[in-house]
C-alpha positions in Angstrom: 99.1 78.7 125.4 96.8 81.3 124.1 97.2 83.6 121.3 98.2 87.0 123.0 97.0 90.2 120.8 100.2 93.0 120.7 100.6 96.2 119.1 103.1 98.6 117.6 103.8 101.7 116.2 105.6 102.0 112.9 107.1 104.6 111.3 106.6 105.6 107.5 103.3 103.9 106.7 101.8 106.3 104.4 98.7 104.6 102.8 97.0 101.2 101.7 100.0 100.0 100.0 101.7 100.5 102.6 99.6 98.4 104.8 99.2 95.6 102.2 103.1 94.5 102.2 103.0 94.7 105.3 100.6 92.4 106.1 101.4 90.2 103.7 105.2 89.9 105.0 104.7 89.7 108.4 102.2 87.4 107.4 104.5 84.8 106.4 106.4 84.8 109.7 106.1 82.0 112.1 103.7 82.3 115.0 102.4 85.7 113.4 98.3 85.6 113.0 95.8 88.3 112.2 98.1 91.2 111.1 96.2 94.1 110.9 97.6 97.8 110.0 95.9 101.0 110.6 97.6 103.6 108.2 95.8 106.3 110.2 97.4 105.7 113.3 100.7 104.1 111.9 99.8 101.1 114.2 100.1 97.4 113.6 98.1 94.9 115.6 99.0 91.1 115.2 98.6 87.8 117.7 101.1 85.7 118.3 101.1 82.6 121.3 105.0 83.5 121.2 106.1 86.6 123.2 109.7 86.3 121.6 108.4 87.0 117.9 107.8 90.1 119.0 111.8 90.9 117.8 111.6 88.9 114.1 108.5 90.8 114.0 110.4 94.2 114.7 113.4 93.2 112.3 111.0 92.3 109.3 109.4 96.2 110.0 112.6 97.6 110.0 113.8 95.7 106.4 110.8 96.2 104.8 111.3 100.3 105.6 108.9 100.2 108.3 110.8 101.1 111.6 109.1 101.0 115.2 108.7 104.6 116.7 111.3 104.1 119.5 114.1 103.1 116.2 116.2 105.2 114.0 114.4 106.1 111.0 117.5 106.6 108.2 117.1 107.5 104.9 117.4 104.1 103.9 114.5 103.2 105.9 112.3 105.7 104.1 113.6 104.9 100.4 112.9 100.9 102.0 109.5 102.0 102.6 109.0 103.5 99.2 109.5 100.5 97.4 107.6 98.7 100.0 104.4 100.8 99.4 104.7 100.9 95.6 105.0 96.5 95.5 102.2 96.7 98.0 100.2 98.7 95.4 101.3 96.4 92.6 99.7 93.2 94.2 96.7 91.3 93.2 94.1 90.9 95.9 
């Protein structure tokens, strides 16, 4: 099967830091390539050859502090994003 390219919208991405954790974590998911995150348009673009990751992927927004668009976006969420931008900004290239 071939690697299909998806996109969605996140909530609370805010700059480079940001974008940095999150690539980094979703990353490390299984059957996740080529995570790429536009802090401009709050969008993040990945391939996967797996339809159904499309949900982990989802789930591992929402824990970092990263919700999609169409999610609640609590309190929690944003102070989970805070601390998600700040370790982004913290790690080596």
């Amino acid at each position: 099967m071939e690697s299909m390219k998806f996109t969605l919208s996140v909530q609370n991405i805010k700059c480079g830091g940001c974008a940095k954790t999150i690539t980094t974590k979703l990353s490390e998911l299984e059957n996740i390539t080529d995570v790429a995150v536009d802090v401009n348009s709050g969008t993040v673009t990945y391939e996967s050859k797996d339809a159904t990751a499309k949900q982990d992927l989802r789930d591992k927004l929402k824990a970092l502090g990263y919700p999609t668009v169409d999610a609640k976006n609590g309190l929690g969420d944003r102070a989970k994003s805070l601390l998600s931008c700040a370790t982004g900004r913290l790690m080596k290239e």
